[in-house]
C-alpha distance (Angstrom), angle and dihedral (degrees) to the residues before:
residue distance angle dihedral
X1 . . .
X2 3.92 . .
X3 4.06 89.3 .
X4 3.98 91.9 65.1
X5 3.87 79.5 59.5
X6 4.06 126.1 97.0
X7 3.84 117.5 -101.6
X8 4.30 80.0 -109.0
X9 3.78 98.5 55.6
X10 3.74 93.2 64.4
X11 3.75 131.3 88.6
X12 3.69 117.5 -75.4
X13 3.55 141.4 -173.0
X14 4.04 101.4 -76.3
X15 3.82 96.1 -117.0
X16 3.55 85.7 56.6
X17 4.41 117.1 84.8
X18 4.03 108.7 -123.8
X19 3.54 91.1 -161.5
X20 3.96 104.3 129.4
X21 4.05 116.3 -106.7
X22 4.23 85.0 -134.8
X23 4.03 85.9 65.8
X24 4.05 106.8 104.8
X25 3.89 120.2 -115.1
X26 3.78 86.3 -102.8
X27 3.43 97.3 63.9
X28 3.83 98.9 40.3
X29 3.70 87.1 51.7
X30 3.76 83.2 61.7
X31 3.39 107.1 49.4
X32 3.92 83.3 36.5
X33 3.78 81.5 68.6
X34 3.89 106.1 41.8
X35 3.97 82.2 53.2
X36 3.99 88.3 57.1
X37 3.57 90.6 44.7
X38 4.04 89.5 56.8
X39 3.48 91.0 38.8
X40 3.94 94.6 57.4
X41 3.52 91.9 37.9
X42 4.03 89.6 61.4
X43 3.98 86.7 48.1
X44 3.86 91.9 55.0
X45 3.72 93.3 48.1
X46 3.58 97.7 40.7
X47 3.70 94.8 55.6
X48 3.64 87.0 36.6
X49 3.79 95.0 62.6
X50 4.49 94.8 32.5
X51 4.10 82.8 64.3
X52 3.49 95.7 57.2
X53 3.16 116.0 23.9
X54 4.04 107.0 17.9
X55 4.09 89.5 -123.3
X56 3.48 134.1 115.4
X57 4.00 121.5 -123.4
X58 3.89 98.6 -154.2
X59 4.17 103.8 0.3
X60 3.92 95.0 97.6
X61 3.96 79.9 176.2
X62 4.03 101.8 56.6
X63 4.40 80.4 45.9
X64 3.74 92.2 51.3
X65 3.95 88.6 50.2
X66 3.52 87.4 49.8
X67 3.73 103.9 46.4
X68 3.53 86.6 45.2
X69 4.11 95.6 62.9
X70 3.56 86.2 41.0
X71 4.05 88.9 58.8
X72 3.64 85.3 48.8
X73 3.55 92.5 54.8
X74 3.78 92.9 40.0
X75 4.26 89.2 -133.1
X76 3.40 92.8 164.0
X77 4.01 105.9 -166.1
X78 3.70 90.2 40.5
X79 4.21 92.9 48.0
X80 4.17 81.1 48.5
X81 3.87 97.1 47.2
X82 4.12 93.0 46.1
X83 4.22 89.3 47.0
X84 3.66 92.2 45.4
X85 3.67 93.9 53.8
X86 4.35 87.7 40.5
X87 4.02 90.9 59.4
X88 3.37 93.3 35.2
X89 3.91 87.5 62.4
X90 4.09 91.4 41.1
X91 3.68 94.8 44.5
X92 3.69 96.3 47.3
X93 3.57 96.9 43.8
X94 4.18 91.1 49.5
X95 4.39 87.3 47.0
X96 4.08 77.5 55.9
X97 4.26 85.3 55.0
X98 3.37 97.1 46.7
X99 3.86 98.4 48.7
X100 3.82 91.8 44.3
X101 3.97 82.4 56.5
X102 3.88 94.4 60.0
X103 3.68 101.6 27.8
X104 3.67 145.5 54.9
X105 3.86 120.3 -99.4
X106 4.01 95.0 -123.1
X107 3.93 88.9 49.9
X108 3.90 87.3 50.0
X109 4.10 94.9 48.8
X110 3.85 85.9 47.5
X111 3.82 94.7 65.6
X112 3.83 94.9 27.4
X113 3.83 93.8 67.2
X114 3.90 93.5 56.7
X115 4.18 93.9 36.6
X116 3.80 87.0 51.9
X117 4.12 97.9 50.6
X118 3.80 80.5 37.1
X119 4.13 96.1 61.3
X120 4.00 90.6 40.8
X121 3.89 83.6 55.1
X122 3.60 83.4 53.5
X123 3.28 108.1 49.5
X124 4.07 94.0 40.9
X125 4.40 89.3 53.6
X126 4.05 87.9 44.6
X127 3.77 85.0 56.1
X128 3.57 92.9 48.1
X129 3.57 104.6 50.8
X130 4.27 95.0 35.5
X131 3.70 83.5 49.3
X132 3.80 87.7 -137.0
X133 4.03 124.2 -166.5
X134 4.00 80.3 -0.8
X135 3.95 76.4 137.4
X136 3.84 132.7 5.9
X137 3.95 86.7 -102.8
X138 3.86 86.1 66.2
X139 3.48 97.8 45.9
X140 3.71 106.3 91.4
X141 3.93 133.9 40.2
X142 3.19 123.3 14.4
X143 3.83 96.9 1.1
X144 3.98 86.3 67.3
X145 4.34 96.9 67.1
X146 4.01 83.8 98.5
X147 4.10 85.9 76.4
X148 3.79 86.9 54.9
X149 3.96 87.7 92.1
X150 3.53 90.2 42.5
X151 3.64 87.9 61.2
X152 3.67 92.1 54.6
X153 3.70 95.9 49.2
X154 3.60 98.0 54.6
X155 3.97 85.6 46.4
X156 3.47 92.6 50.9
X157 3.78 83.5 48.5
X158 3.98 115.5 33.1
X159 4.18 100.7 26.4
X160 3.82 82.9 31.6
X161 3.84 128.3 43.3
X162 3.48 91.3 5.9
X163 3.77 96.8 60.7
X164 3.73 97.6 31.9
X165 3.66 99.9 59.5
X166 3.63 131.5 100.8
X167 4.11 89.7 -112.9
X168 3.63 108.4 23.0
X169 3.57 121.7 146.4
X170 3.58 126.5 -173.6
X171 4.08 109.1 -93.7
X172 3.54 103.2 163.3
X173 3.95 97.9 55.2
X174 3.65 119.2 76.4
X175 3.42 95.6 -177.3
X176 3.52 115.9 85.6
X177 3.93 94.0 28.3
X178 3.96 87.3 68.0
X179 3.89 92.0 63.3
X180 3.82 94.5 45.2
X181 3.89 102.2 71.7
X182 3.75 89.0 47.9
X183 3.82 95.5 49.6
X184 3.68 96.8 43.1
X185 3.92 85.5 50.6
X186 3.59 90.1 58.2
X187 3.96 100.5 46.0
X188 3.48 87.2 47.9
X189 3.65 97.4 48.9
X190 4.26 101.8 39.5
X191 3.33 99.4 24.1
X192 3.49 145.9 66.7
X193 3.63 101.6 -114.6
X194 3.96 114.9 -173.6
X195 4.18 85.7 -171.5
X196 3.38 107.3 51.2
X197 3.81 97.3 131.5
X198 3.77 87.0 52.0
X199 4.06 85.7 47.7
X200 3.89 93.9 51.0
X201 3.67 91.4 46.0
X202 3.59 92.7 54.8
X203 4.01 94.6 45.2
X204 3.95 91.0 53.9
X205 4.15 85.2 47.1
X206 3.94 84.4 57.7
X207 3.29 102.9 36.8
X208 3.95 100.6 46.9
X209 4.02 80.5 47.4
X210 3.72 104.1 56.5
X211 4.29 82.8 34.5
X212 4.17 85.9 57.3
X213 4.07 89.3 39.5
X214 4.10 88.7 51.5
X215 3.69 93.2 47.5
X216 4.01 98.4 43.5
X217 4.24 83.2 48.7
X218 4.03 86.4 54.9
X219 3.85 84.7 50.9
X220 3.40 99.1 54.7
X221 3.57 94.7 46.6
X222 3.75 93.7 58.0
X223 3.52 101.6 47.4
X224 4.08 87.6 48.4
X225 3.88 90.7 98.3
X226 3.28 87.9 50.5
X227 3.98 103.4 56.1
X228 3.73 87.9 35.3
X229 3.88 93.4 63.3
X230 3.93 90.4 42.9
X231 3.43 90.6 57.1
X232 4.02 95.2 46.7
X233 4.11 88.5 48.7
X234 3.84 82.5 56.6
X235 3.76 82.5 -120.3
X236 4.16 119.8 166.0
X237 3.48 98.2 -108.2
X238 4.08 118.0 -160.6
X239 3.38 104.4 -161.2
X240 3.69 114.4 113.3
X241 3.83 79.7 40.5
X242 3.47 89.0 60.8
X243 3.62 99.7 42.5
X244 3.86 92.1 43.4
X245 4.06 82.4 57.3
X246 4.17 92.9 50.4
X247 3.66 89.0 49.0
X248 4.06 98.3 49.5
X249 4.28 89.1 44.3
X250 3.73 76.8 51.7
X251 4.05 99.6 51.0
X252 3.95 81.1 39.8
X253 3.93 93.2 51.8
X254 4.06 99.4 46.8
X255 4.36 92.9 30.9
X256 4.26 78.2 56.8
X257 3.86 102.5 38.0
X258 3.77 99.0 38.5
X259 4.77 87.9 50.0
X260 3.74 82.7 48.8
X261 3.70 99.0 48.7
X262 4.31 95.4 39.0
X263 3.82 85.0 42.7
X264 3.68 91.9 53.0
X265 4.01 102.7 46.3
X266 3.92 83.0 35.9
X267 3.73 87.8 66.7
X268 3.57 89.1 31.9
X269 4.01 89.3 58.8
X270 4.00 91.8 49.9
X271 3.86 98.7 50.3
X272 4.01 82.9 49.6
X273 3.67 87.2 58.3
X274 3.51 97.6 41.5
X275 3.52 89.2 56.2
X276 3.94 88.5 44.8
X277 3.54 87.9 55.1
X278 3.74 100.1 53.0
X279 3.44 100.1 42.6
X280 3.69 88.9 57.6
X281 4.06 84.4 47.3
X282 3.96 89.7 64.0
X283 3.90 93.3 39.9
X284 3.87 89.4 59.2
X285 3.88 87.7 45.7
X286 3.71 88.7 61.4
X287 3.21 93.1 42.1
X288 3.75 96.7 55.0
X289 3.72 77.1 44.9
X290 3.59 94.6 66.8
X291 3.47 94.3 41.6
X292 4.01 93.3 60.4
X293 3.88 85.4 52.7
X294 4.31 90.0 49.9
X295 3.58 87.5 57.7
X296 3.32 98.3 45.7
X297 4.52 90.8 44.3
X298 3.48 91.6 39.9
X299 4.22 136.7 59.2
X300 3.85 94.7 177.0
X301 3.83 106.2 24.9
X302 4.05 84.0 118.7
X303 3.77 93.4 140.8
X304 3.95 95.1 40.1
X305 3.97 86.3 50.7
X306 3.74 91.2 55.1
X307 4.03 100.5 46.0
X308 3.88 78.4 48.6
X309 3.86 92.3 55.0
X310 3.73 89.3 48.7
X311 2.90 92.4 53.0
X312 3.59 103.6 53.6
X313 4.12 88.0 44.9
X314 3.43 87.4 58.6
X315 3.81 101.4 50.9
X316 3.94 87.0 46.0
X317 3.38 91.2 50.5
X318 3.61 91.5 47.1
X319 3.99 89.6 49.6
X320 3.93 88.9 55.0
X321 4.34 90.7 49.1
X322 4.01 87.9 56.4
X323 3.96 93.5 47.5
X324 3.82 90.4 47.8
X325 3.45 83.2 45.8
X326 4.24 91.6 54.8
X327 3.75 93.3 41.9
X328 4.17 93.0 46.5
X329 3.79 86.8 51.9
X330 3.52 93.3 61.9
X331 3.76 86.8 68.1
X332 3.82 91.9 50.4
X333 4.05 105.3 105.3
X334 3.99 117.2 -175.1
């Protein structure tokens, strides 16, 4: 049923936002601002887990780097630690797949929300009781397996939900958004760009994300001290539970928003086809109409009669294409 869908509903490259151009600037604006909110979120606990523990949360990249100089220095508990928390991420993120194959996307969000507040739980009790980075000494190797269910939230999460859905966008990357701005400046600028509205749109989506990503790494930083002296006082210290709460009110907020904005225009969309449909129904009326009074004017109009005929088929058959259409997108789901 995908062809009965706009050009915007279907898949994309990931940089690129899904969310359909015939959304109003209202609801952009909020999914424009549940993205930022994921985007800083992955900025405060990336920064968050590079101060104490030299790892990554969600750049599989800088961890590969570092797992590979700890191969080439053969330290063992550190090369363990970094690949744990590397197939954590992968493995998570490819359970996400597989579910999203055999079940429906609200069903999914419904037992995300508690799994994710579950694994920051986790991780923030693990830390307690292992006493990990209470002091630099326990701060690396083995005293770093209480990130392991960090690792699986943010796969659950980022290479999970965040891909999966309808309109994700990648918020966790920086990478490709920092060449979009600049290209879209220069398309607009030297060339004759017939989607420059779409262009803009997307440049503000990468901008405001790599903006919010900046700001929740600024965050972290100052809030380090903090965490850092909790954990030396042996003080229970909530904050992957906290963050793993944020993020699930956050899956919760765009799942919820983006359902009630595709259901809306989806319903929109039909009643425009509807309407379509029986204006067309009335113009081959009059048509057929007309014809009636042709026969009646006219003894040897045999070629005008025909075109007329075709005419009307055509309409009519046109009028049955739209309400196949209607009842076929009924079956769409987003």
């Amino acid at each position: 049923m995908a062809e009965y869908l706009p050009k915007s509903l279907r898949r994309r490259n990931t940089i690129q936002s899904k969310t359909p151009d015939v959304f109003t600037s209202r609801e952009k604006a909020v999914l424009l601002l549940v993205k930022s909110a994921f985007a800083f979120s992955w900025g405060f606990l990336n920064v968050i887990i590079f101060l104490i523990s030299s790892r990554y949360a969600t750049v599989m990249t800088g961890n590969l780097l570092i797992l590979a100089t700890e191969v080439r220095a053969w330290k063992s508990e550190e090369m363990l630690v970094t690949f744990t928390l590397i197939m954590s991420y992968i493995i998570s993120g490819a359970v996400y797949n597989y579910i999203s194959v055999k079940l429906h996307q609200n069903t999914i969000v419904l037992f995300l929300m508690p799994l994710v507040s579950f694994l920051g739980a986790m991780a923030d009790f693990l830390q307690y009781i292992s006493e990990g980075c209470s002091s630099p000494d326990q701060c690396s190797g083995s005293h770093l397996y209480f990130l392991t269910p960090v690792s699986i939230l943010t796969g659950l999460v980022a290479a999970g939900y965040c891909s999966n859905h309808q309109d994700g966008v990648s918020t966790n990357a920086m990478t490709d958004h920092l060449s979009v701005f600049p290209n879209a400046l220069i398309k607009i600028v030297f060339t004759e760009c017939p989607d420059r509205d779409h262009l803009k749109q997307k440049s503000l989506l990468s901008v405001s994300v790599i903006l919010s990503f900046f700001v929740g790494v600024i965050v972290g930083d100052s809030v380090k001290k903090g965490i850092v002296t909790q954990y030396s006082e042996n003080q229970f210290t909530p904050l992957f539970t906290c963050w793993g709460m944020f993020v699930s009110l956050l899956c919760y907020a765009h799942h919820t928003s983006c359902t009630r904005f595709f259901d809306h225009h989806r319903m929109m969309s039909k009643m425009l086809v509807k309407e379509n449909a029986r204006r067309y129904s009335v113009m081959s009326n009059i048509d057929i109409d007309n014809l009636e009074m042709a026969e009646a004017a006219s003894k040897g109009g045999d070629a005008d009669i025909t075109s007329s005929i075709i005419h009307s088929d055509t309409l009519t058959t046109s009028n049955e294409d739209f309400l196949e259409n209607v009842e076929e997108a009924d079956e769409v789901e987003i």
